[in-house]
C-alpha positions in Angstrom: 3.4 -36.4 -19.5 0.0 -36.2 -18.5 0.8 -38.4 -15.1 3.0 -35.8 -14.2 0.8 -33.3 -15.2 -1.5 -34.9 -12.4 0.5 -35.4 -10.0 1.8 -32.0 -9.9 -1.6 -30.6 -10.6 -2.8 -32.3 -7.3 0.1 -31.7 -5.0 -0.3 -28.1 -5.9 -3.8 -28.0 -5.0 -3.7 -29.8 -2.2 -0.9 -27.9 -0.9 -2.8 -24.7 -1.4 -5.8 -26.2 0.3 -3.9 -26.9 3.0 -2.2 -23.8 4.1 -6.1 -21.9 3.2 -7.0 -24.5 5.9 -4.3 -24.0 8.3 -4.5 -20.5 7.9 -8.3 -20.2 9.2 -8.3 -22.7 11.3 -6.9 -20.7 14.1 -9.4 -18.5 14.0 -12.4 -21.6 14.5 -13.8 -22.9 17.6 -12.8 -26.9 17.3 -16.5 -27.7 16.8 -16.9 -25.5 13.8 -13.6 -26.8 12.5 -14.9 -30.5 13.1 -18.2 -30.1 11.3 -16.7 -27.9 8.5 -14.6 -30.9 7.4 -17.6 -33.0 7.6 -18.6 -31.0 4.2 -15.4 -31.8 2.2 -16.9 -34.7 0.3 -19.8 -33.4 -0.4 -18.3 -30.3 -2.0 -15.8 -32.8 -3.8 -18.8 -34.7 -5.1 -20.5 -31.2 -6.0 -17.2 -30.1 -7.8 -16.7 -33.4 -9.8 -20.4 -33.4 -11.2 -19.7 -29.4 -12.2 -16.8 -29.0 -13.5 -16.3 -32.8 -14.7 -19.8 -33.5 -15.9 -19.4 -36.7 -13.9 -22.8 -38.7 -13.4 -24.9 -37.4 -10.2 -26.5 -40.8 -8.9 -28.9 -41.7 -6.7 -26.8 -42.9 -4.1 -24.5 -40.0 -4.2 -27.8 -37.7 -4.0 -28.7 -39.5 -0.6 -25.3 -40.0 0.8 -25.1 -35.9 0.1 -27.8 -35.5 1.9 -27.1 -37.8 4.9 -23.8 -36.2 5.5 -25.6 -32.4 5.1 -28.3 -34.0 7.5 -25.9 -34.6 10.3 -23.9 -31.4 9.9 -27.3 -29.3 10.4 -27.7 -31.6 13.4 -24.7 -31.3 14.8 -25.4 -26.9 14.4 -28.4 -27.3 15.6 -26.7 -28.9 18.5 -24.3 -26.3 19.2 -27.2 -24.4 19.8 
């Protein structure tokens, strides 16, 4: 039961993320779109260590923070 649970927990989910996704990309330049994904893992990280009390590690702390470093780089490029 609790497979299914997951699996339909996380098709749902993803599914809504999706069609958010879809829904404002339109409305991006394909830059902003690009970096934007860039943050996805970060915020998965950031979600996992808030709302699952998972352990926030060094090397998640630095890869964070390389990933955040090249998305203000690429902004900053834009300029």
């Amino acid at each position: 039961m609790g497979t299914l649970t997951a699996i339909v927990a996380g098709a749902v989910t993803s599914g809504l993320g999706y069609a958010l996704w879809y829904r404002v990309l339109p409305g991006l330049a394909s830059t902003t779109a690009g970096i934007a994904q860039l943050s996805v893992p970060v915020i998965a990280v950031a979600a996992g260590v808030l709302a699952l009390g998972e352990p926030l590690s060094l090397r998640m702390l630095t890869a964070g923070g390389l990933v955040l470093g090249g998305i203000a780089v690429s902004l900053l490029a834009r300029r």
